[in-house]
Each structure stands twice: as C-alpha cells, then as structure tokens.
C-alpha positions as CSV (number, residue, x, y, z in Angstrom):
1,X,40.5,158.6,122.5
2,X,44.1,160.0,121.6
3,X,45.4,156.6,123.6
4,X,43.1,154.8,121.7
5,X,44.4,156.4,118.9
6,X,48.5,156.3,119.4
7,X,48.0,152.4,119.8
8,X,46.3,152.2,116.5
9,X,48.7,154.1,114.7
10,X,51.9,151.8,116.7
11,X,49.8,148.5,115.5
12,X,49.2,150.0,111.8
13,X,53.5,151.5,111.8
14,X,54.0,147.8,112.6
15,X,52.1,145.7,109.9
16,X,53.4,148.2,107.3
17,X,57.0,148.0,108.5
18,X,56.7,143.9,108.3
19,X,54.8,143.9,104.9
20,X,57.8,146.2,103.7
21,X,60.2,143.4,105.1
22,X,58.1,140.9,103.3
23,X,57.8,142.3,100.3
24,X,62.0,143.2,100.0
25,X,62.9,139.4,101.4
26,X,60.6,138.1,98.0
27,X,62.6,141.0,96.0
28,X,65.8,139.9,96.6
29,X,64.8,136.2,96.5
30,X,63.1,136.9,92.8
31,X,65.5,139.9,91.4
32,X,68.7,139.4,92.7
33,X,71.1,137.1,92.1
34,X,75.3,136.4,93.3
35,X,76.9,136.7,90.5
36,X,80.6,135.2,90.3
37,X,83.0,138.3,88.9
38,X,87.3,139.0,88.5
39,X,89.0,141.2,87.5
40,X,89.7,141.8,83.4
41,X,93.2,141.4,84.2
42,X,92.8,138.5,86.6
43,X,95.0,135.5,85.2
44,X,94.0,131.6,85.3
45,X,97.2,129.9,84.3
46,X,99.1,129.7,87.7
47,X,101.5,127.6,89.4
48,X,100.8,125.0,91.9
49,X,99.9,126.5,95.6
50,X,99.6,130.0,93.8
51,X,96.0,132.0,94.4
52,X,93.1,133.1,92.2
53,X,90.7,136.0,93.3
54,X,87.2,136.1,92.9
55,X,84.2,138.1,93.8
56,X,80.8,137.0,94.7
57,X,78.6,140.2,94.3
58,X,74.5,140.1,95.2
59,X,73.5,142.3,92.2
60,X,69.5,143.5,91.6
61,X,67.9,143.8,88.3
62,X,69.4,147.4,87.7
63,X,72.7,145.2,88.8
64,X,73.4,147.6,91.3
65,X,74.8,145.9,94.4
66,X,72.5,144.6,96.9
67,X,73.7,145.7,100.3
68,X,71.2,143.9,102.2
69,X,71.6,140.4,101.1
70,X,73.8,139.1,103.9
71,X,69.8,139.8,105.8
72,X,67.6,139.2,103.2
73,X,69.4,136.9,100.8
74,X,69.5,133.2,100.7
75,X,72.4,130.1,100.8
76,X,73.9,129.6,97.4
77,X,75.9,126.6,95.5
78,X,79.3,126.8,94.7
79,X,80.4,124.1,92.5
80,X,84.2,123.5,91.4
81,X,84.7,120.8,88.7
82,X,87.5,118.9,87.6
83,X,89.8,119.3,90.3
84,X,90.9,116.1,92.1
85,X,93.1,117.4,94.4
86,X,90.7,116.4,97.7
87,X,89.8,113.4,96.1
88,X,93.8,112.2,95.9
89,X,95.0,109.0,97.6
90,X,98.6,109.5,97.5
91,X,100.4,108.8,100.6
92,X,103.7,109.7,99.3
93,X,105.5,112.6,101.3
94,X,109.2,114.0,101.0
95,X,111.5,115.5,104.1
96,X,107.9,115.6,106.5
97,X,106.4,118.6,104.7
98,X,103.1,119.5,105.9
99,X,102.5,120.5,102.6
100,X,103.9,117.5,100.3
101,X,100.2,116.0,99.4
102,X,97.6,117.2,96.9
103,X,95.2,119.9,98.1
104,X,92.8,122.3,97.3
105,X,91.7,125.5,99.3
106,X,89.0,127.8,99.0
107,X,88.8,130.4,101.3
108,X,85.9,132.7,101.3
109,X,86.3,136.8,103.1
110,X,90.0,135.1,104.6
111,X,88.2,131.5,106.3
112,X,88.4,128.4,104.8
113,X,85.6,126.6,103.4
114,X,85.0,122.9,103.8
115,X,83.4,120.8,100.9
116,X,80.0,119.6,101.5
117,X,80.1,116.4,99.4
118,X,81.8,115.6,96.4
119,X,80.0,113.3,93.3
120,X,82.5,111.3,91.4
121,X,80.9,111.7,87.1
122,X,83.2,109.4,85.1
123,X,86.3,111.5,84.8
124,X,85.2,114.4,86.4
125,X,84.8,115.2,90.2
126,X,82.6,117.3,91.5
127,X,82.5,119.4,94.8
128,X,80.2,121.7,96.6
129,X,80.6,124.2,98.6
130,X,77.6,126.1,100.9
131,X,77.8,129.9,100.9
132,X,75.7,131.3,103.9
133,X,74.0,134.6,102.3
134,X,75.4,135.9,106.4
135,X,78.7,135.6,105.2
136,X,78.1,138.8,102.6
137,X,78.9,142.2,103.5
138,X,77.7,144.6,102.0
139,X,76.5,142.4,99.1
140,X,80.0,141.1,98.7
141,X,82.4,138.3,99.3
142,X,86.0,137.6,98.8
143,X,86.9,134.2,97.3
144,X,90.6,132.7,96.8
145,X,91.2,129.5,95.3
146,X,94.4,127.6,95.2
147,X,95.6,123.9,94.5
148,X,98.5,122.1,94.7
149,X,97.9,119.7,92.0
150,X,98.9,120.5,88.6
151,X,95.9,120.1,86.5
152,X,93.7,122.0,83.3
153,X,89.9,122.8,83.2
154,X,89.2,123.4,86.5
155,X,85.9,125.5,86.8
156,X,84.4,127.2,89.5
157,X,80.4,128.5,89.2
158,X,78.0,129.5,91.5
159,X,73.6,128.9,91.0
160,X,71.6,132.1,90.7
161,X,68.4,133.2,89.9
162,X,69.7,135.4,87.6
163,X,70.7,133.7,84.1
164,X,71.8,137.4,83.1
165,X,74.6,137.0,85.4
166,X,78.1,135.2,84.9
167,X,78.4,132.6,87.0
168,X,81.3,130.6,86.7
169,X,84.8,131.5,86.6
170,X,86.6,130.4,83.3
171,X,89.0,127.8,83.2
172,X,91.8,127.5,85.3
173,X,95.1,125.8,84.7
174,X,97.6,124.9,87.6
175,X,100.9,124.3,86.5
176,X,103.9,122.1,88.3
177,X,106.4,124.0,89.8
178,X,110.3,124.1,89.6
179,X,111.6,120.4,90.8
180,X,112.7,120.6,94.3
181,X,113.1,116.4,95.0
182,X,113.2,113.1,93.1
183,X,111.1,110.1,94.4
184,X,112.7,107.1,93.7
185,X,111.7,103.7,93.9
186,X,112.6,100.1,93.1
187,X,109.9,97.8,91.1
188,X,109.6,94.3,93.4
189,X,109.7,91.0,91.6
190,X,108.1,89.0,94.7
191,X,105.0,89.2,96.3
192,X,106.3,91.5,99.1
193,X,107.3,95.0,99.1
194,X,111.5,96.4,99.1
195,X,112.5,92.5,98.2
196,X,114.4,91.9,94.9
197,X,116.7,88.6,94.1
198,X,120.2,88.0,93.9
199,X,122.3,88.7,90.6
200,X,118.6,89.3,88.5
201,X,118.1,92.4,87.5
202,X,115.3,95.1,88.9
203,X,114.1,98.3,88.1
204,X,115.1,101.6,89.8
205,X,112.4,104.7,88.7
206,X,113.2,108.3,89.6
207,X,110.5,110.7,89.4
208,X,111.4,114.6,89.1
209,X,108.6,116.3,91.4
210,X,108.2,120.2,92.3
211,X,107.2,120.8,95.9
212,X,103.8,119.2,95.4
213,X,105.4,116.1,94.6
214,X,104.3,116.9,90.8
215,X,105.5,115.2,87.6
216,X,108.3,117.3,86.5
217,X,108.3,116.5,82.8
218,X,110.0,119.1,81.1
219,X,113.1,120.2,83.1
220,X,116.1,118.4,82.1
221,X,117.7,118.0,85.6
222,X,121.5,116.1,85.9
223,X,121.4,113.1,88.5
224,X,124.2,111.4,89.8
225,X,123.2,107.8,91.8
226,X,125.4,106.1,94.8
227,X,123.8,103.6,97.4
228,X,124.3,102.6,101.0
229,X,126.8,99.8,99.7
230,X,127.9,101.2,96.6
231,X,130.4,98.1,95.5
232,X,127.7,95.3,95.3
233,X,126.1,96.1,92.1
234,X,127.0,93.5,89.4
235,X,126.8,94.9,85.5
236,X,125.3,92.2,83.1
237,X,123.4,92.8,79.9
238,X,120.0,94.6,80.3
239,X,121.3,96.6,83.4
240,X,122.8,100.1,83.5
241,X,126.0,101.9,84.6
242,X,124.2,104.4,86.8
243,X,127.2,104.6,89.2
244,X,129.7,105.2,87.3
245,X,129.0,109.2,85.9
246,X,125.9,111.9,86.4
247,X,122.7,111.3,84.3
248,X,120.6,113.8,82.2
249,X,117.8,112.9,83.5
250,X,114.3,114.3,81.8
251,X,110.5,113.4,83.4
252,X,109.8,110.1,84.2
253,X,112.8,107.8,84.1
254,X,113.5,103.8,84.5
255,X,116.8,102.0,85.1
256,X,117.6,98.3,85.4
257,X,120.1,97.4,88.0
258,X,121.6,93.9,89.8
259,X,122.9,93.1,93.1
260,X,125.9,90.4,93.6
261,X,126.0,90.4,97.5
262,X,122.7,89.3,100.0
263,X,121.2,90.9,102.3
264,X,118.2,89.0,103.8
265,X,116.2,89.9,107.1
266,X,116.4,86.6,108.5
267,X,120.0,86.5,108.4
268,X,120.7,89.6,110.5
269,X,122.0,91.5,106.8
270,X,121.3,95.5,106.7
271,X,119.1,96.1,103.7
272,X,120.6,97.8,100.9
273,X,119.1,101.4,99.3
274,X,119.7,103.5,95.9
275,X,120.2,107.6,96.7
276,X,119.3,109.6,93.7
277,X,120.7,113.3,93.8
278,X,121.5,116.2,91.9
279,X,124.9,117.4,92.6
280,X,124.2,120.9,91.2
281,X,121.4,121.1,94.2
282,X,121.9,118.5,96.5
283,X,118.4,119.8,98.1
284,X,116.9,117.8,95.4
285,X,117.2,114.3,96.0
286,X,115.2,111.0,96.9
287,X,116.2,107.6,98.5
288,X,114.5,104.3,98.0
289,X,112.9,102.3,100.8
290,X,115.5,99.9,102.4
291,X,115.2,96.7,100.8
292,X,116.2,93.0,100.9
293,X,118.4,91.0,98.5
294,X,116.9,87.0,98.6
295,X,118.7,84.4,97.3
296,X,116.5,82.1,94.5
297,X,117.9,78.3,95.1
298,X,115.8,76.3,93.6
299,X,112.0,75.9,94.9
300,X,111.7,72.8,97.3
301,X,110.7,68.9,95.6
302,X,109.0,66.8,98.3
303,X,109.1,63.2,98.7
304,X,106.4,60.5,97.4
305,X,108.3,57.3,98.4
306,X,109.0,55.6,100.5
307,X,107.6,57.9,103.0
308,X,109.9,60.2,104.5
309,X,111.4,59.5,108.2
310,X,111.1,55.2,106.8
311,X,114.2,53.4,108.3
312,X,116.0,51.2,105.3
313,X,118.4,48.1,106.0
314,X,120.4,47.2,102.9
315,X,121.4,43.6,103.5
316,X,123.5,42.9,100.1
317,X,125.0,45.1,97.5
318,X,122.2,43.5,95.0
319,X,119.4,45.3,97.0
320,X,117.9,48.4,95.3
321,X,115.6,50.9,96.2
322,X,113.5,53.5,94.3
323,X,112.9,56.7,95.5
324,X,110.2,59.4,93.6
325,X,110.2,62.7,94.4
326,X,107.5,65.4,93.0
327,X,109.2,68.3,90.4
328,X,108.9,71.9,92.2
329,X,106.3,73.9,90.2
330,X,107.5,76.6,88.9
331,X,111.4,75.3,89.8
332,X,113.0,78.6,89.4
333,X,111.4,81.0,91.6
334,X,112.4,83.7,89.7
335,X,109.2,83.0,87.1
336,X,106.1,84.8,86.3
337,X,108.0,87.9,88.4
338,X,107.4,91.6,87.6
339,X,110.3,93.2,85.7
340,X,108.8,96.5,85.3
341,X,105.9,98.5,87.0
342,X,105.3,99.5,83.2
C-alpha cells in the first residue's frame, strides 16, 4: 500500500507541476509583453557610424520584469522604417575602405542581427528583424543600432501584446560626418563611359563626402585642381579656370573644362585624369577615372553611284561623270551629346 501510495503521489507531483508550466507559458503569452525602452537622456540625433542603445524588457501586467521569458516567452517582430542603408546600390568606394558603402547594423546582447526580409512601401523601406524570446536573459536584451547613411525619421518598434507598453523608439536622425574625400567625376558626351571629345567642353563634378561617402553640403572646404597632363586644357567661353588658383568649394559642385591635345586608346595615347585636392588636408582628395580624348571629324557619307570599287576610262576631256554620295546624319558627331549629368 505505501508503494502504491508513493507512486500516486510522484504521478499526481507530476501533472500539477506541468499544469503549473501550462498555465505560466499562457501567462506570459496573454500578460506580458517586450516592451522597447532608453534611457531619458538617451539622444537620437547622431553622426553617421555612431550607436544608439536600446532595451528590450519582457514586462507583466504589474510591469515588473519577467525573468522567465527567455523559457516561456515567444519570437517577437522588430521593425525599422525608413532607413535605406541595406537597400543602397552604390558601388562607389574611396582608398579600399571596408567601410566606404551605406550600412546599417543592429546588434542585439553584442551579435549582429540579420534582416529577415525587407518590403519596399513607396518611399519608405521596411525591414524585419526576428528576436528569439532565447536570446533574453533575465527578461532583458541589449539592442545597438548604427548606420552609416545620413538620413531623418528612422524608427525602430517592436509587436507586443501589450498596447500599454512603448514600443517603438522615437525618431532617429543620422547626420554626415566631417568631409574626409572628394569624389570626382567627368559627365561623358558619348555613349561610352571616361570618353569626352577634343577642344568641346565637358563637365568635371566634385562631390565633398565624410567617411561614408556622404553629401557634404554645408562645410565650405578650399580645393585646388591639377591633372595627369596639366598643360592640355584649352580655355574658351563656357569653361573654367580651375587650374590656375584654389577654389571655395561648398556641397555639390560642377565645372566645365576642354581638352586641346588627344589621347585615344586605339592609338596607343595614355588617357588623361582631373585630381581634386585640398591643400589644407591633402588626405582629402578624389581623382577621376582615366579617360579618353576622341577626335570628332566629321561622321562618314557613303557612296550611291556609281558603285564603289567601278573602274572609269575617261576617253576625252568632254567626258563627265556624276557622282552622289548620301549626307552623314547627324554630320557633326558632337550632336544630341550630354553636356551635363544635371
């Protein structure tokens, strides 16, 4: 009987031990919810690659902190909108930096987190993120987010069961930071890339960028401009002196140029480039591509008559012969080209 007994009681300690599982797993699916907390004196306007710290905290209806979630919890949601760092295409890079593309990074207790998926709404991308509740300890996680993009109204939130909670961060602004390079470029007029034409004029553009090869529109930085063959630019009207003295140069910035010497692949010339640099900090700098100079003779006429390779024998001065050729269209090839990229 006493066996009998003890093995009853063991059976019973059990069932009441896995209703009382049962019944806190429902609990903390129905009353507790992640809420997504900072600090009062946490800020949201920072620069570019700089971090933001955030808590995720499991919190029960008396929002005391639920210790048990990372056990009893469930996967949450989190959402960050407006950031399209991860969605950039850029392929632009300076001096081989690792770091000189857009990014962003959310690391969650010191590991990085990897996007789920990301839905483009018009004007506004949208990523997720998949929290495992495993990942909690103690009812808590550590967030950090940082971009490299300069960008406004990024916000990060979280879904909960609890509507009593906050749950999304406010919004953060990423600033540029100081300029650290220039990326220059020249606009081509022909169908191919790094070509322009002889004695026509084409446009240089110098972009000020920080690190994170962003706009720098604010900083006033002085430029000063000299090229791999420095003598063979040719001043006419509508181009600019940009060899001669240093520039204040302020965001953005476009310059018309001409070349008076060729330098064409397919007769063995070296290409020609444009060097931008600051001779305050010669750190900061950017070179174009290497680029051809064509000549523009005329585009070819062809022949209608008499047929071409015809042999002709011209027995007296009196005999004439009419030739027709077919007018180039356009004539010029320097028509219907792109003067500026704006």
């Amino acid at each position: 009987m006493d066996g009998r007994f003890y093995h009853l009681a063991v059976g019973v300690g059990l069932a009441l031990c896995l209703v009382c599982m049962n019944t806190a797993a429902v609990r903390a699916q129905d009353t507790v919810g992640v809420a997504l907390e900072y600090d009062s004196a946490a800020v949201f306007t920072v620069n570019a690659g700089e971090e933001i710290r955030l808590e995720l905290v499991a919190r029960d209806e008396n929002l005391d902190v639920f210790e048990q979630w990372d056990q009893l919890g469930r996967d949450i949601v989190l959402t960050v909108d407006s950031s399209y760092a991860e969605t950039d295409t850029s392929a632009r890079s300076w001096s081989a930096d690792p770091d000189g593309y857009s990014w962003l990074r959310l690391r969650l207790n010191g590991s990085m987190l990897t996007a789920d998926s990301v839905v483009q709404f018009p004007r506004n991308p949208r990523l997720y993120y998949t929290i495992p509740h495993s990942r909690f300890v103690n009812g808590r996680a550590t967030l950090h987010f940082a971009q490299s993009q300069a960008a406004r109204g990024i916000v990060l939130s979280v879904d909960s069961n609890r509507p009593d909670l906050p749950r999304q961060s406010p919004p953060i602004t990423v600033c540029h930071g100081p300029i650290e390079n220039l990326l220059v470029t020249i606009t081509s007029p022909t169908q191919g890339p790094d070509r322009v034409f002889l004695l026509r004029r084409y446009e240089i553009v110098v972009w000020p960028r920080d690190r994170y090869m962003n706009d720098v529109s604010d900083t006033t930085v002085r430029v000063a401009f000299t090229a791999r063959f420095p003598n063979e630019f040719d001043l006419q009207p509508g181009t600019s002196d940009i060899f001669s003295s240093t520039i204040d140069l302020r965001g953005v910035t476009n310059y018309y140029i001409s070349s008076r010497v060729r330098r064409m692949d397919s007769m063995n010339d070296e290409r020609q480039w444009v060097l931008a640099y600051s001779p305050d900090d010669t750190t900061i700098s950017g070179r174009t591509n290497p680029y051809e100079i064509l000549d523009h003779a005329p585009n070819s006429f062809t022949l209608l008559q008499p047929a071409d390779s015809t042999e002709l024998t011209f027995m007296a001065s009196s005999h004439v012969e009419r030739f027709t050729w077919s007018k180039a269209e356009p004539q010029d090839p320097y028509t219907n080209i792109q003067i500026s990229m704006f």
